[in-house]
N, C-alpha and C positions, 0 to 999 in steps of 0.2 A: 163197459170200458174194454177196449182192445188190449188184447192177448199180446202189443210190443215187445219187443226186445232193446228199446231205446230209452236211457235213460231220463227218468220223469223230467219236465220240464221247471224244476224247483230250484232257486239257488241254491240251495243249500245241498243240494245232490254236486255241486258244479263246486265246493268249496272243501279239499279236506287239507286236516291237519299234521305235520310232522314238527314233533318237539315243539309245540304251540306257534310254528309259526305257520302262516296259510298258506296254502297253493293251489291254483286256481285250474279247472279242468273242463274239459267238452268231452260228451261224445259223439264221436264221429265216425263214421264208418263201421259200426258194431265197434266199437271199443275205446278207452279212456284216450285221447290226448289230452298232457299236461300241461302247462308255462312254462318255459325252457328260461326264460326269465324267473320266477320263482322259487325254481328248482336251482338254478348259478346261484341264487340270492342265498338259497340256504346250505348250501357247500361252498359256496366263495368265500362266506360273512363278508361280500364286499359291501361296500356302501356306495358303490353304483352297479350292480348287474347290469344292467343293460352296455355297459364301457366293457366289462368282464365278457359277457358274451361276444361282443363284438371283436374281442382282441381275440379269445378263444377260437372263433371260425376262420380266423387268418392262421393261428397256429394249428389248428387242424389240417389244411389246403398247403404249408409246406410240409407238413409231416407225412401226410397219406393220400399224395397225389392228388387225383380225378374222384374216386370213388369217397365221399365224406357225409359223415351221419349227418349234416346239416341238410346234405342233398335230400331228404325225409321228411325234414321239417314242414310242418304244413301251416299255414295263418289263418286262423281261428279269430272270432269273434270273442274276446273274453269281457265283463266286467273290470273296469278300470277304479283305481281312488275313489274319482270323483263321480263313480257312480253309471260312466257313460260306458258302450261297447267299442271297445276297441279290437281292429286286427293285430294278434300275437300268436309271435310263436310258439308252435307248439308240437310237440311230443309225442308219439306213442312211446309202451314200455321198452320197445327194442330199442330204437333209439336214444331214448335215456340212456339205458345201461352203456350203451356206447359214447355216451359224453359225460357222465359220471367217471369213467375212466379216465378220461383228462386231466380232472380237478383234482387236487392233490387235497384229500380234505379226511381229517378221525371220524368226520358224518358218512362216508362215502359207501361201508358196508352195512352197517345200520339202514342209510337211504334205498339202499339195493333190497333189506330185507323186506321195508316197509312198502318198498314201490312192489314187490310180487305180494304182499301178502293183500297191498289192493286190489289187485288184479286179479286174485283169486275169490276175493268176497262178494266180486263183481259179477266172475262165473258162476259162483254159487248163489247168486239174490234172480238172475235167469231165471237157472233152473227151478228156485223158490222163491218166486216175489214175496213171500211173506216172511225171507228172511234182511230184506232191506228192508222193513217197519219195523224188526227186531233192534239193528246195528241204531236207526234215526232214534229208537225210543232211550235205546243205552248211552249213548254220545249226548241227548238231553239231559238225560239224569246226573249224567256224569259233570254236568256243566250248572246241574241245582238247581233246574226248573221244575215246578210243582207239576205232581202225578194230573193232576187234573188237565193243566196247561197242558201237558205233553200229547194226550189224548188227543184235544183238540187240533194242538198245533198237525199230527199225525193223520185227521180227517180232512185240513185245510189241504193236506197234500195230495191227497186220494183225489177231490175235487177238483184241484188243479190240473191235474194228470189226466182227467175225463174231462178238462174243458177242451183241453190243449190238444186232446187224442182228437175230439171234433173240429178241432181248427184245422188239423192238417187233413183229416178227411173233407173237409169244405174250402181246400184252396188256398186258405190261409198261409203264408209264409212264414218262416221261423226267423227270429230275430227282430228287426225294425218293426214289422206288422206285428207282432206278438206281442211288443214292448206299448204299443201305442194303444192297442184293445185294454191290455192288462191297465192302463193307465187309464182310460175311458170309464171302466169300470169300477176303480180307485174313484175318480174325481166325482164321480154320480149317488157312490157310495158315501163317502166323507166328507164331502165338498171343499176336497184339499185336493193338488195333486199330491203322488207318491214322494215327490222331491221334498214339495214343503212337508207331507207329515214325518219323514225323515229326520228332518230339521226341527221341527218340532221335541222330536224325541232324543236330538243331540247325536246322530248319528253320521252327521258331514263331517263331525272331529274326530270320525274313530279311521281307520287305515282299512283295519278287519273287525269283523263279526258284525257287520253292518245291515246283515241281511233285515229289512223292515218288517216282513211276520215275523222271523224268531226273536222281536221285542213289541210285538202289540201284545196290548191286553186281550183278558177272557172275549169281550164282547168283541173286539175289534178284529180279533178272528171271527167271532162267529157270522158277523155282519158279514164280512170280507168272504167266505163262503157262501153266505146268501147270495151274495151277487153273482158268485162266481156258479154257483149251483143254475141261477136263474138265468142269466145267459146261455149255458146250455143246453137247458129246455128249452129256449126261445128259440135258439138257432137248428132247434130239432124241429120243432113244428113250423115255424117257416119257411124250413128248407134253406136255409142262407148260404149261399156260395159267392165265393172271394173276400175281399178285404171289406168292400163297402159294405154289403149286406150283416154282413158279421161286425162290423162295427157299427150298425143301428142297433143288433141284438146286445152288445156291449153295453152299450146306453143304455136300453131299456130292461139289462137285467140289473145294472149296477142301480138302476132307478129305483124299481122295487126293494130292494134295499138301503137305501137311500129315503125313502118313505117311511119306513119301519124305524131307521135309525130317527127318524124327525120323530115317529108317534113316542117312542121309548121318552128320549131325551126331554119332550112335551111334560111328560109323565111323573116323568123322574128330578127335574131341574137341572139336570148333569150333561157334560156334555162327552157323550163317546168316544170323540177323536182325542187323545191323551198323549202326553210329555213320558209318562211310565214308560220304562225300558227295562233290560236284563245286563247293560251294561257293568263290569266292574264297579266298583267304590273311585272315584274320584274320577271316574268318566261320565256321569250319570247328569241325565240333565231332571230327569225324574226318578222316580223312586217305584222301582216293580212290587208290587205286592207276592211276598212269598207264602 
């Protein structure tokens, strides 16, 4: 795996929390942009940010001329509700700090504390990757997934990150083409796509924590690895360069696993692809095994 300084390609690296509510992040150019959307949502308490932001940038533009922190803003590709990538605005921490200033809000120092003290665990997981497997393993526990689960869920990620490190050394593009392999690999794997095993697990009715690994089962990570592990390999001895060639290896590693999940399931009479999730009590379409 390469020696990056770019954050893994995992949602859940792209999702953090303040006061339980979510906000959603990129990195981009060595460092976090935020939702500028998310962030009004959680200092406004409006119940339309996106109205709140938009009246904000006009009241910005008479207050302080030419020069305004929206002039910064940059439009990111984020995960949306419904699951799709949308262009949003977004954020670095400097910028923040300078439209936090605006919003008359009791969250507004709290938020300033919380927004550096990201931004410093960021610096420091750089300098020690093995202190971002520390924070991913504590923020599991903390949310009462089994020590065993967390392990796994923690190796799914590593694996990700070494598929994704040779996607973009093989041409690969980030975003559309990335979403479409990982999906290739999903559908070959479980013979679902990701959408429907989603739906399957009730997770079209949640807003947040929808992320689809941080509610599969034991095996549907470990399957899910397989494929992901066996694409890699595939597209190393190939040699695959650009989108098509690496989406034949996509296929054909998601196959292999795919195969195994049939031998299992043959074996077993059960079937792998499962409704189980991690969601709250009365969100639940299945029942996680704890």
């Amino acid at each position: 795996m390469s020696n990056k300084t770019s954050a893994p390609d995992d949602s859940q690296n792209h999702l953090v929390v303040f006061q339980e509510k979510a906000i959603r992040r990129s990195w981009h150019n060595e460092e976090w942009w935020f939702s500028v959307i998310d962030v009004v949502g959680v200092l406004s308490e409006s119940n339309n940010p996106n109205r709140y932001w938009s009246d904000l940038k006009r009241k910005l533009a008479q207050e302080a001329g030419s020069v305004q922190p929206y002039e910064k803003i940059v439009r990111l590709k984020l995960s949306a509700p419904d699951g799709k990538q949308r262009e949003t605005d977004c954020g670095n921490t400097e910028t923040l700090f300078r439209i936090i200033q605006a919003i008359p809000s009791p969250n507004a120092e709290p938020f300033k504390r919380w927004l550096a003290q990201v931004g410093y665990e960021r610096v420091r997981e750089i300098e020690n990757p093995e202190l971002a497997g520390a924070r991913a393993r504590e923020l599991y526990q903390a949310k009462g997934y089994p020590q065993a689960w967390i392990e796994k869920r923690l190796r799914s990620i590593s694996i990700r990150g070494e598929l994704t490190d040779e996607w973009k050394t093989r041409g690969v593009q980030e975003g559309r083409e990335y979403s479409i392999l990982t999906a290739e690999i999903a559908r070959a794997t479980f013979g679902v796509t990701p959408d429907a095993h989603s739906r399957l697990k009730g997770l079209d009715r949640v807003k947040t924590g929808n992320n689809l690994r941080d509610h599969m089962t034991d095996l549907e990570l470990i399957f899910t690895m397989l494929g992901e592990a066996g694409t890699t390999e595939i597209a190393r001895r190939k040699d695959a360069v650009g989108f098509i060639d690496n989406r034949t290896a996509a296929k054909e590693g998601g196959t292999i696993a795919g195969d195994a999940r049939k031998a299992l399931e043959a074996k077993t009479g059960k079937k792998v692809v499962s409704g189980e999730n991690y969601l709250p009590p009365g969100k639940r379409k299945g029942v996680a095994k704890k």
